[in-house]
Every structure is written in C-alpha cells, then in structure tokens.
MMTF fields as JSON, N, C-alpha, C and O atoms, coordinates in Angstrom:
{
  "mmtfVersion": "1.0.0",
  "mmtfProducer": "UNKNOWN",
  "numBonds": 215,
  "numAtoms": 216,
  "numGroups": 54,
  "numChains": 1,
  "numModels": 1,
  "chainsPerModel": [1],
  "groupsPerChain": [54],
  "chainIdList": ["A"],
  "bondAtomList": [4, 2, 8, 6, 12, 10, 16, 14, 20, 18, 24, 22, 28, 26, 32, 30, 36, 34, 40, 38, 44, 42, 48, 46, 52, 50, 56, 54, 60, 58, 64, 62, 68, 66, 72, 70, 76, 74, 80, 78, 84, 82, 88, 86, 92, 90, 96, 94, 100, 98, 104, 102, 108, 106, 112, 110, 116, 114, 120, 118, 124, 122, 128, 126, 132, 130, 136, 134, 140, 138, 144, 142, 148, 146, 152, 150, 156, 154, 160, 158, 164, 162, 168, 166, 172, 170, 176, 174, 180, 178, 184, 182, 188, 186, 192, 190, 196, 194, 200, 198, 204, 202, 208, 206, 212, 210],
  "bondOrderList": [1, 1, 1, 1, 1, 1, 1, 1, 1, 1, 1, 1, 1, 1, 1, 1, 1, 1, 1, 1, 1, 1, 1, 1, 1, 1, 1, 1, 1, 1, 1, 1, 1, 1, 1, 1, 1, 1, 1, 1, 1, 1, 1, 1, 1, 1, 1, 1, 1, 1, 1, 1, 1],
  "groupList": [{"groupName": "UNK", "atomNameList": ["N", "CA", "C", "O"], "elementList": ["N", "C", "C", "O"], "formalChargeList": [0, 0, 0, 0], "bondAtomList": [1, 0, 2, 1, 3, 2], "bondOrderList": [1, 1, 2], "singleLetterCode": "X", "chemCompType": "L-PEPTIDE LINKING"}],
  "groupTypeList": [0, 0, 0, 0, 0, 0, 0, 0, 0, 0, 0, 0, 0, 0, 0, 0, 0, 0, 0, 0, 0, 0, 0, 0, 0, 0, 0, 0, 0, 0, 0, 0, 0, 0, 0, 0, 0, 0, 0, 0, 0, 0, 0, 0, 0, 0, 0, 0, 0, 0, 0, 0, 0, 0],
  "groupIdList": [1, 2, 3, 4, 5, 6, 7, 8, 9, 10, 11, 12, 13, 14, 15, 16, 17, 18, 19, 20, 21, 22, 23, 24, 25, 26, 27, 28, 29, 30, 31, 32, 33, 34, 35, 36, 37, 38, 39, 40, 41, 42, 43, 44, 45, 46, 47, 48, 49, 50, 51, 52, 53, 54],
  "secStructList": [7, 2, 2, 2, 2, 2, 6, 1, 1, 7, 7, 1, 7, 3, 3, 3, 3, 7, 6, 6, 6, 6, 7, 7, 1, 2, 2, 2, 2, 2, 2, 2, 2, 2, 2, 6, 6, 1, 7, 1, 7, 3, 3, 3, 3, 7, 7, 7, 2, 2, 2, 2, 6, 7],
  "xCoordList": [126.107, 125.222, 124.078, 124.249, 122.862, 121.675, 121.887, 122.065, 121.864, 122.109, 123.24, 123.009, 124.52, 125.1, 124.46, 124.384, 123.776, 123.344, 122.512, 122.593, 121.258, 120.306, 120.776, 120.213, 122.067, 122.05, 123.335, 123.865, 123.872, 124.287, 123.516, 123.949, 122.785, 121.516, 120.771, 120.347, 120.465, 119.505, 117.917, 117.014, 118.168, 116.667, 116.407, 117.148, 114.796, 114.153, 113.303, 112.657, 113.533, 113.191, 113.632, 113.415, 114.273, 114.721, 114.363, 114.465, 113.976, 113.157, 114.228, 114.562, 114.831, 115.144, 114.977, 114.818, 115.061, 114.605, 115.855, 116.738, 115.879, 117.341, 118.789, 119.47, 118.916, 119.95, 121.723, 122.832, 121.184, 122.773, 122.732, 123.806, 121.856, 122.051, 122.771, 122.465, 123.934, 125.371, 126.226, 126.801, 126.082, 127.487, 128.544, 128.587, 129.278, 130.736, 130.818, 130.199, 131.801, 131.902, 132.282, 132.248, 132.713, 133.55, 132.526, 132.306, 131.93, 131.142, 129.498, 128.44, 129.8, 128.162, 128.708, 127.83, 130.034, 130.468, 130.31, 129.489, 130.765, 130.961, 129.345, 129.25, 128.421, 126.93, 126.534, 125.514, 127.053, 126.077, 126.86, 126.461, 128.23, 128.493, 128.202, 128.778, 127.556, 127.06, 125.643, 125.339, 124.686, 123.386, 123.405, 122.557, 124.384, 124.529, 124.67, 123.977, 125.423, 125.836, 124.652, 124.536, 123.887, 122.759, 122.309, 122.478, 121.47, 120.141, 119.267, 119.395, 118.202, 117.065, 115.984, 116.419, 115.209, 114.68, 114.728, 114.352, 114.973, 115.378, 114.015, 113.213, 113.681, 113.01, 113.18, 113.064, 113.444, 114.098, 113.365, 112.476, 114.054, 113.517, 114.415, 114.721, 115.34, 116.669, 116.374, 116.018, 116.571, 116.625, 118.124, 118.079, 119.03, 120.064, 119.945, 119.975, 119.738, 119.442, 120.702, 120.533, 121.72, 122.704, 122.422, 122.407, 122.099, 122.087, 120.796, 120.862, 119.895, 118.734, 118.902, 118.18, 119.727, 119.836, 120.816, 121.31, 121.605, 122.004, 121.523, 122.179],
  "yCoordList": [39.27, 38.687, 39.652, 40.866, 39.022, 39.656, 40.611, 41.826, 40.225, 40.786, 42.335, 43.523, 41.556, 43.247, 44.198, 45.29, 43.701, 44.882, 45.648, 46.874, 44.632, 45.416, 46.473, 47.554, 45.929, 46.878, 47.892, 48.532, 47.91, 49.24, 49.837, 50.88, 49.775, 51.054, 51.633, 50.874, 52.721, 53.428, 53.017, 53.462, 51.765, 51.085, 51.124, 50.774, 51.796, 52.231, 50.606, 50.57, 49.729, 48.46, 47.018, 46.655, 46.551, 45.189, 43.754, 43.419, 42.779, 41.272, 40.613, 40.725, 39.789, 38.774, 37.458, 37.278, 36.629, 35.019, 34.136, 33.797, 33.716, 32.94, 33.443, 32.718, 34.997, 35.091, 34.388, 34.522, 33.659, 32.909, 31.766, 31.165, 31.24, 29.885, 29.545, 29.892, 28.74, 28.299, 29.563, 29.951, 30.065, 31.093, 30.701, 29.487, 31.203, 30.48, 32.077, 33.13, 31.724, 33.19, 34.304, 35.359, 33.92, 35.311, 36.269, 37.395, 35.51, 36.606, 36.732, 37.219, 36.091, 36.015, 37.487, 38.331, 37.851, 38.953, 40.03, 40.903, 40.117, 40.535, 41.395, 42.606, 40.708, 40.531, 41.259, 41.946, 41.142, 42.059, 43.205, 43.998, 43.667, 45.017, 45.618, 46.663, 45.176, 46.073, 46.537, 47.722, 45.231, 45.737, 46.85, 47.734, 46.909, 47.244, 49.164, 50.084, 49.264, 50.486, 50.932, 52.154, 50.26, 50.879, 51.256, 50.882, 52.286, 53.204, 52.345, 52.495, 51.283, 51.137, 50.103, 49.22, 50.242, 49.151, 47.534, 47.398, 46.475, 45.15, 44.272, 45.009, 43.438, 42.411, 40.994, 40.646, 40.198, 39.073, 37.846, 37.961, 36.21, 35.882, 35.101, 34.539, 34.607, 33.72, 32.542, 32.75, 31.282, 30.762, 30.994, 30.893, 31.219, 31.762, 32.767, 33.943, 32.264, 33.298, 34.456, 35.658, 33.985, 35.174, 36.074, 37.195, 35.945, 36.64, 37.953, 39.178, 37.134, 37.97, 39.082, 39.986, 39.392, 40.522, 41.048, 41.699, 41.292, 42.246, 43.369, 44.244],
  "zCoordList": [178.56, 179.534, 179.802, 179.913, 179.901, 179.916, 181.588, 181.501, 182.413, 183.707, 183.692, 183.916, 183.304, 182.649, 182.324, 182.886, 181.044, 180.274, 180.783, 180.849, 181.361, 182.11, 183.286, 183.459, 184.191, 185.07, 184.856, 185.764, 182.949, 182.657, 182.318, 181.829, 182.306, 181.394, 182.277, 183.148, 182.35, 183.596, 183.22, 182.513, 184.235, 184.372, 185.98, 186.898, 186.0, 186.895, 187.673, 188.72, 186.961, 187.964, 186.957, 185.801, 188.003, 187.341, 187.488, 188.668, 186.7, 187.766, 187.128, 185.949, 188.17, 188.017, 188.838, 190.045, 187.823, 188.013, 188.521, 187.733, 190.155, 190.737, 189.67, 188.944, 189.929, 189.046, 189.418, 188.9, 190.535, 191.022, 190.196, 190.22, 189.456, 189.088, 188.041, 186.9, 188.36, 187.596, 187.274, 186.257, 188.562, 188.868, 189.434, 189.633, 189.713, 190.251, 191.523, 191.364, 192.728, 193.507, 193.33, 193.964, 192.249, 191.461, 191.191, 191.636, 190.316, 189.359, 190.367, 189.969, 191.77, 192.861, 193.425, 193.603, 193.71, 194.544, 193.415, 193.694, 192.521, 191.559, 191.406, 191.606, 191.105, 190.783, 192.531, 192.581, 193.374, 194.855, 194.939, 195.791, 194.081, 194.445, 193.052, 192.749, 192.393, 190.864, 191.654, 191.786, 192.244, 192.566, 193.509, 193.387, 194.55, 195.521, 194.823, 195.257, 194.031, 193.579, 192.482, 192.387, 191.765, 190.939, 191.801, 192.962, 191.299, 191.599, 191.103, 189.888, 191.337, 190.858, 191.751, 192.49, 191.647, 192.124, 191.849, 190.685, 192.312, 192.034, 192.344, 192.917, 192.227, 192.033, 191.637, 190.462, 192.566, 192.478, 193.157, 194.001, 192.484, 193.231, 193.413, 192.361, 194.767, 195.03, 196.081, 197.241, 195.513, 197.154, 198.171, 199.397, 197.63, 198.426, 199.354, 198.993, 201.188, 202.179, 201.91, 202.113, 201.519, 201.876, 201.141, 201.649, 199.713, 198.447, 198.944, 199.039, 199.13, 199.802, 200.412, 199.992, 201.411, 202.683, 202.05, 202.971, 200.966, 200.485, 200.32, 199.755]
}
C-alpha cells in the first residue's frame, strides 16, 4: 500500500488525498497511530472531522 510505504521511509513531507476512503476501522486506527508517531510533516485533505484533529 502506497500510504505504508510512504510513511516507512524518512520522508520530510507527505500529501495525501481523503486517505480514509474505503477503509474499514481497523486499518483508520491503525493509519492515526503510524501518523501520530512519524516525524514529518503531513498534508492532507479529509472530510472526516475526527480524522482531522489528530
């Protein structure tokens, strides 16, 4: 998965495009404690308010 990869690799800024779309909760929790633990800058764009204030 494109999202993995990008945020194993020491990348200094990341964009992503509604990366929740046709996720399931597993892999939504899964996906806010990976971002949560990189070092990098993120760039996103979600309509999900919760996803946001992470």
């Amino acid at each position: 998965m494109d999202i993995a990869r990008a945020l194993s690799q020491n990348m200094n800024l990341v964009f992503l495009d509604e990366p929740l779309n046709y996720m399931d909760i597993y892999f939504r929790e899964q996906l806010e404690v990976a971002l949560l633990e990189c070092n990098t800058t993120l760039v996103f764009v979600e309509h999900d308010e919760r996803f946001r204030r992470i």
